[in-house]
C-alpha positions in Angstrom: -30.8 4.4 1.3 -30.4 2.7 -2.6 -28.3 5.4 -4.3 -28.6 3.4 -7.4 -31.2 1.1 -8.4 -29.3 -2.1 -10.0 -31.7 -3.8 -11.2 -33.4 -1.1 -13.2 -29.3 -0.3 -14.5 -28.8 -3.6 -16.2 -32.6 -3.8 -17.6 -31.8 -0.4 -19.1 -28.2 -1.3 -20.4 -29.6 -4.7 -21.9 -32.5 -3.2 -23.4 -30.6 0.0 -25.1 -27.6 -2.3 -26.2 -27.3 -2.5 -29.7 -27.1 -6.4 -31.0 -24.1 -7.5 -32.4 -23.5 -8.9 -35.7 -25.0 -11.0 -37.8 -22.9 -14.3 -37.6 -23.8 -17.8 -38.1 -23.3 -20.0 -34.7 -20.7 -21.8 -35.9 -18.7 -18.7 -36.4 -19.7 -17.7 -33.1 -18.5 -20.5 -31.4 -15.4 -20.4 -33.4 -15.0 -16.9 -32.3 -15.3 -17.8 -28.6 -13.0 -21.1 -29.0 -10.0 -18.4 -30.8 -10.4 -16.1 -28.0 -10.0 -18.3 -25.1 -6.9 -20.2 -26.9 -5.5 -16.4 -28.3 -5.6 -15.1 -24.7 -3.7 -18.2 -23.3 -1.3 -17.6 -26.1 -0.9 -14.2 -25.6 -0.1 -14.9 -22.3 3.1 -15.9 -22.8 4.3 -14.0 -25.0 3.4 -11.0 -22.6 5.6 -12.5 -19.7 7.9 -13.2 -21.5 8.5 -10.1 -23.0 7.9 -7.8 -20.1 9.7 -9.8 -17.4 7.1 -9.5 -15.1 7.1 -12.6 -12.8 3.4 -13.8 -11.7 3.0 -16.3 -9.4 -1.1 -16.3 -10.4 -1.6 -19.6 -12.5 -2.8 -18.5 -15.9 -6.8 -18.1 -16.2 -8.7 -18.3 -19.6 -10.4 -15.7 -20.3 -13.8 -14.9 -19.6 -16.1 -14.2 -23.0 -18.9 -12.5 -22.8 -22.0 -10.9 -25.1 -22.7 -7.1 -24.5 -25.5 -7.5 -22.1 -22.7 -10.2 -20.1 -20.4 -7.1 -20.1 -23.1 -4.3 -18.9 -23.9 -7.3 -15.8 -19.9 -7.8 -15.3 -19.3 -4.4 -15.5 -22.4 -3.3 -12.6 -20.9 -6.0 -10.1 -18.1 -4.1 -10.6 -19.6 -0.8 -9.8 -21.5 -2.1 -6.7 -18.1 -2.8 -5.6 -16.3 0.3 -6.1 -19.2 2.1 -5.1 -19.6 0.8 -2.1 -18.2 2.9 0.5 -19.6 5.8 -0.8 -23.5 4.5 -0.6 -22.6 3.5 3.3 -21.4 7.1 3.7 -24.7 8.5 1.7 -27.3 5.4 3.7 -25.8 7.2 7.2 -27.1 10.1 5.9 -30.0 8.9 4.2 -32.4 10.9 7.0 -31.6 14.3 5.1 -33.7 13.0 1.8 -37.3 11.9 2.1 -38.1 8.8 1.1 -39.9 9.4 -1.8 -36.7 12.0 -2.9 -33.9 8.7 -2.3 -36.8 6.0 -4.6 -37.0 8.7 -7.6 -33.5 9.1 -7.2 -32.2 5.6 -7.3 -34.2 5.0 -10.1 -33.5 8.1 -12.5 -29.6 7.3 -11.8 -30.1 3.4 -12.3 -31.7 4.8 -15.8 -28.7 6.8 -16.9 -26.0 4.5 -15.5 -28.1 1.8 -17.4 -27.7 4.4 -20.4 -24.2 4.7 -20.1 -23.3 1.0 -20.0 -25.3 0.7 -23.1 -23.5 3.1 -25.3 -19.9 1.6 -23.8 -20.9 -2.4 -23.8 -20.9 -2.4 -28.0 -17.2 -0.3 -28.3 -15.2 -2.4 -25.4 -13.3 -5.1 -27.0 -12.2 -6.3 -23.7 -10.8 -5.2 -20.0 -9.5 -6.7 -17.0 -12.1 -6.1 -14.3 -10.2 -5.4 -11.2 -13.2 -5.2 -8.5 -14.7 -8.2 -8.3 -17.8 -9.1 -5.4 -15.7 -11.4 -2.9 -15.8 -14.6 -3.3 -16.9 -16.6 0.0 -14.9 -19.2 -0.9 -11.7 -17.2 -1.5 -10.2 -19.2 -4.1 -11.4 -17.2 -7.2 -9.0 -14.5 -8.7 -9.3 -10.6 -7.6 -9.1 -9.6 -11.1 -10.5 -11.1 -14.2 -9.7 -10.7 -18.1 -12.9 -10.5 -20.0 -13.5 -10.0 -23.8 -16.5 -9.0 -25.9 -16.5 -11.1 -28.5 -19.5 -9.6 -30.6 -17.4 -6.2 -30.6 -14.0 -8.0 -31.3 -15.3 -9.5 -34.4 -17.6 -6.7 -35.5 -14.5 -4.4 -35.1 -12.2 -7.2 -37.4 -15.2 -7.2 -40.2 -15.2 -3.1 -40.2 -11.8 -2.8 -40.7 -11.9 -5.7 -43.2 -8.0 -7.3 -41.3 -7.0 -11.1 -40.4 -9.3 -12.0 -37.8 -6.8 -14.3 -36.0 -4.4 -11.7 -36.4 -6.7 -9.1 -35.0 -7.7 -11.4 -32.0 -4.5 -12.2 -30.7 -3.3 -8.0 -31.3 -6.5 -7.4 -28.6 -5.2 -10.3 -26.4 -2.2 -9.0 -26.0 -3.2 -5.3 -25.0 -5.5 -7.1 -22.8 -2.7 -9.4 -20.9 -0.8 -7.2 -20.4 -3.0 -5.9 -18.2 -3.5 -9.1 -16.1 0.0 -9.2 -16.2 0.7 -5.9 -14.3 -2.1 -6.5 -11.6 -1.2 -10.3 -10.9 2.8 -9.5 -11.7 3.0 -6.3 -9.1 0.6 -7.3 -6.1 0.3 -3.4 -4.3 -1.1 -2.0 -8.3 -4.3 -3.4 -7.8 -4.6 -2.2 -3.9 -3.1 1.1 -4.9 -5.9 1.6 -7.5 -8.1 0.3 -5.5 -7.4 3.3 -2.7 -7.1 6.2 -5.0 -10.5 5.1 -6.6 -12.1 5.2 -3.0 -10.3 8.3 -1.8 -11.8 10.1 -5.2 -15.3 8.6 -4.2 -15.0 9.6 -0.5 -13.4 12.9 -1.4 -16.9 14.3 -3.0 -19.0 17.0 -0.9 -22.8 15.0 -1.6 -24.0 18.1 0.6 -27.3 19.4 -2.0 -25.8 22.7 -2.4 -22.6 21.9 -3.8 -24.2 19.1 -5.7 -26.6 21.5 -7.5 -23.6 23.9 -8.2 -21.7 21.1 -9.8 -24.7 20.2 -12.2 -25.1 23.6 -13.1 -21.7 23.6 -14.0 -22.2 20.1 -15.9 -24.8 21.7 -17.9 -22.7 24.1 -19.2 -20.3 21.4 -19.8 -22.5 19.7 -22.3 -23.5 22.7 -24.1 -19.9 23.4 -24.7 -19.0 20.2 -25.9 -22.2 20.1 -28.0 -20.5 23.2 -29.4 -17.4 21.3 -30.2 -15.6 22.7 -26.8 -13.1 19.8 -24.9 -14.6 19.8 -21.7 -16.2 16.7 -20.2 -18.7 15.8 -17.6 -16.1 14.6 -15.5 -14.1 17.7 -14.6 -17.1 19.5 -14.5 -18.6 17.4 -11.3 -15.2 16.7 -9.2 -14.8 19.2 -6.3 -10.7 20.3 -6.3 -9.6 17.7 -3.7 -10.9 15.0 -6.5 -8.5 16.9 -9.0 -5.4 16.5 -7.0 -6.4 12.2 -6.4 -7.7 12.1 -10.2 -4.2 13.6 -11.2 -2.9 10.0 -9.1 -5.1 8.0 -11.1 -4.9 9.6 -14.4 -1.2 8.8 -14.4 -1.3 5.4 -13.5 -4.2 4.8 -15.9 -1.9 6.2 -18.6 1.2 4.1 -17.3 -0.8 0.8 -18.0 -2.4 1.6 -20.8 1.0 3.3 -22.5 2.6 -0.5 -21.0 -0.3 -2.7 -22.8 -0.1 -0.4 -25.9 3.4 -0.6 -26.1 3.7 -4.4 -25.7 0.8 -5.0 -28.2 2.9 -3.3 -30.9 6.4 -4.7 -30.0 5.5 -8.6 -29.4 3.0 -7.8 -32.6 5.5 -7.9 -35.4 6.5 -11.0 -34.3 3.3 -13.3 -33.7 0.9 -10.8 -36.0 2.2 -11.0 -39.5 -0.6 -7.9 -40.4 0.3 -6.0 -37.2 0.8 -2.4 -39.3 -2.1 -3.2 -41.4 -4.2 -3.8 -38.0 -2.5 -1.0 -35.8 -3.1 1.6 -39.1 -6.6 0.8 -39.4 -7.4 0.8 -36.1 -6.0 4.0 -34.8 -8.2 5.7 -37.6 -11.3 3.5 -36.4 -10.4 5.7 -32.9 -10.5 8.9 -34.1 -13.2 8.3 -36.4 -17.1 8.3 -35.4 -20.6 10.3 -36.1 -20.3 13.8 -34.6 -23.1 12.4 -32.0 -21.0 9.1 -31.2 -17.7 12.0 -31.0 -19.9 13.8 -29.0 -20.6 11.6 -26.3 -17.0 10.0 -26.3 -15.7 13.5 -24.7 -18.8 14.3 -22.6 -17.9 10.7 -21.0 -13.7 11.8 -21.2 -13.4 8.4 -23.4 -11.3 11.2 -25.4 -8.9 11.4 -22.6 -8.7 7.8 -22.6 -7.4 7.6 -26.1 -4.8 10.6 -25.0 -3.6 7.9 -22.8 -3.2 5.1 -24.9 -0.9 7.6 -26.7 1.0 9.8 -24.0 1.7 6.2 -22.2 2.8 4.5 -24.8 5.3 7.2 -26.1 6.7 7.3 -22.4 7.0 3.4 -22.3 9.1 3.3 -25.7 11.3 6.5 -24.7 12.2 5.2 -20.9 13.0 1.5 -22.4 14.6 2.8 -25.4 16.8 4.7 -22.9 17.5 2.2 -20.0 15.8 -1.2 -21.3 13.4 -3.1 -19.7 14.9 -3.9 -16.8 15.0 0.3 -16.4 12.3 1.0 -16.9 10.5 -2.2 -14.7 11.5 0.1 -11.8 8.4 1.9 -12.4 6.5 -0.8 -10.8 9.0 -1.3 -7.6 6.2 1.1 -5.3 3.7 3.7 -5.5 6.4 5.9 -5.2 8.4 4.6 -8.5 5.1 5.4 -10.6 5.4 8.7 -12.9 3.3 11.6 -12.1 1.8 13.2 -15.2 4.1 16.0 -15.7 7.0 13.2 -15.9 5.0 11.0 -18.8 5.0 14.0 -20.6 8.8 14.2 -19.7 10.2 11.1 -19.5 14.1 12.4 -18.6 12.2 13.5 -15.6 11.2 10.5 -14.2 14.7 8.4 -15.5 16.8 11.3 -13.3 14.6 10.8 -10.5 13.9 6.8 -10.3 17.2 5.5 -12.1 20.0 8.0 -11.8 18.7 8.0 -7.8 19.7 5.0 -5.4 17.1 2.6 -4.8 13.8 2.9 -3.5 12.7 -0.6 -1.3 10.5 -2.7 -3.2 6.4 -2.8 -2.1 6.5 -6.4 -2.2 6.8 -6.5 -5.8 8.0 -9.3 -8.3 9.7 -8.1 -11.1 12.2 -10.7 -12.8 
């Protein structure tokens, strides 16, 4: 049984994708050529400041166009996805045919529809589910940047594009730091993403329920109310894992954050110009664009960037680097969400305790 059709996702993503700007192709090429030497650069400046040992060999990064991203970004659902559709294709007698084509193709429309609307905001991401590689000797992760957004966003909020590009790089390391640099961070995402997958009830009845309760949903935001399409779908096991992931996710965004705005002042002379600018470009938006950014929980998202990064700079401020690196000794050493709202929580619990063995972890 397709549960998604694919192909029909990334014809509707590249069709409804916005083009980017209007740039001559030399500036275009020049834009690509700063973004693969900026990410190098960026590089080290990010190991070097987080202490994060890597034995990965560094990898340019990849640059894509927005319809690149919405085809990068699919592989990477297919992947993520996958053990839910086997669990859905054993079942596949319980829908007719006809039910599991319409289906497949409706949701490849709106998944399509989604990418879309995301593929011309991302300034870049490192893409953790890759397809496997036969060979086994690419990467399991990737660092990829949207260069069309990256420079559309540097000509909105008029700043030093150099300065600007190398500012993104060095959220965006960071995060290919922490996934090479701590080898069970990829694997644990990995599970808890799977778990919150596996953990649905795709039984018809408690499927209708939860869109009923999605439609409400999206009246109520329309309305101006904070809930969002994902909390209105998840059945309460998925809370309890998407509490796991939520904190994680705000633990390496908070990190990447964190070390974008330390290492900045240093390497990116207009760093307070940039990070001023851009955290109004965040908030700002049409009430539609607003709209759909919490319906999606993109809101939450920029709660993290936040709530992580005000965790990172109170633990190091309190026990340095090397402190708070401990985070990233196991799953165990990560911070629930009640202690990134508390930091002193998680210090007394991981620091002022003896400790806990290392999951085959690298930190220098």
């Amino acid at each position: 049984m397709q549960v998604i059709d694919w192909d029909l996702a990334v014809a509707t993503g590249t069709r409804l994708v916005r083009p980017g700007p209007q740039v001559s192709r030399e500036e275009a090429r020049q834009a690509v050529a700063d973004l693969r030497r900026l990410s190098r650069e960026a590089e080290g400046h990010v190991r070097e400041f987080t202490r994060i040992d890597t034995e990965t060999a560094p990898q340019t990064a990849t640059i894509v166009d927005r319809p690149g991203w919405i085809r990068a970004n699919l592989d990477g659902f297919r992947v993520v996805l996958e053990p839910l559709i086997e669990r859905m294709s054993a079942r596949g007698s319980q829908a007719p045919a006809i039910v599991s084509a319409v289906g497949s193709r409706v949701t490849g429309v709106e998944v399509g529809a989604v990418l879309a609307f995301l593929a011309s905001r991302v300034l870049g991401q490192y893409e953790l589910f890759l397809p496997p590689d036969p060979t086994g000797q690419a990467p399991t992760g990737r660092l990829t940047l949207v260069a069309p957004n990256i420079v559309h966003a540097e000509q909105e909020l008029n700043v030093n594009p150099r300065d600007f590009r190398l500012w993104v790089c060095l959220h965006e390391e960071t995060h290919r730091v922490q996934f090479t640099g701590v080898p069970w961070l990829r694997e644990y995402v990995r599970t808890q993403t799977t778990d919150f997958l596996l953990a649905s009830d795709i039984d018809l009845p408690a499927l209708l329920e939860r869109l009923r309760s999605a439609a409400g949903t999206f009246t109520d935001v329309v309305r101006g109310g904070e809930g969002n399409l994902i909390d209105a779908i998840q059945t309460p096991e998925q809370k309890v894992i998407l509490d796991r992931l939520t904190a994680v996710m705000t633990l390496v965004e908070g990190h990447g954050d964190h070390v974008m705005d330390a290492v900045g002042p240093s390497v990116v002379p207009s760093v307070a110009d940039i990070r001023a600018k851009f955290h109004h470009r965040r908030e700002g938006g049409s009430r539609v664009d607003r709209t759909i950014r919490r319906l999606l929980g993109l809101d939450l998202k920029m709660k993290q960037y936040a709530e992580g990064s005000a965790f990172v700079r109170t633990v190091v401020g309190q026990v340095g680097v090397d402190g708070f690196n401990k985070v990233w000794t196991s799953p165990e050493t990560l911070p629930t969400q009640v202690e990134i709202a508390k930091p002193e929580r998680w210090i007394a619990r991981v620091i002022d305790t003896p400790a806990i063995p290392e999951a085959n972890g690298t930190i220098g």
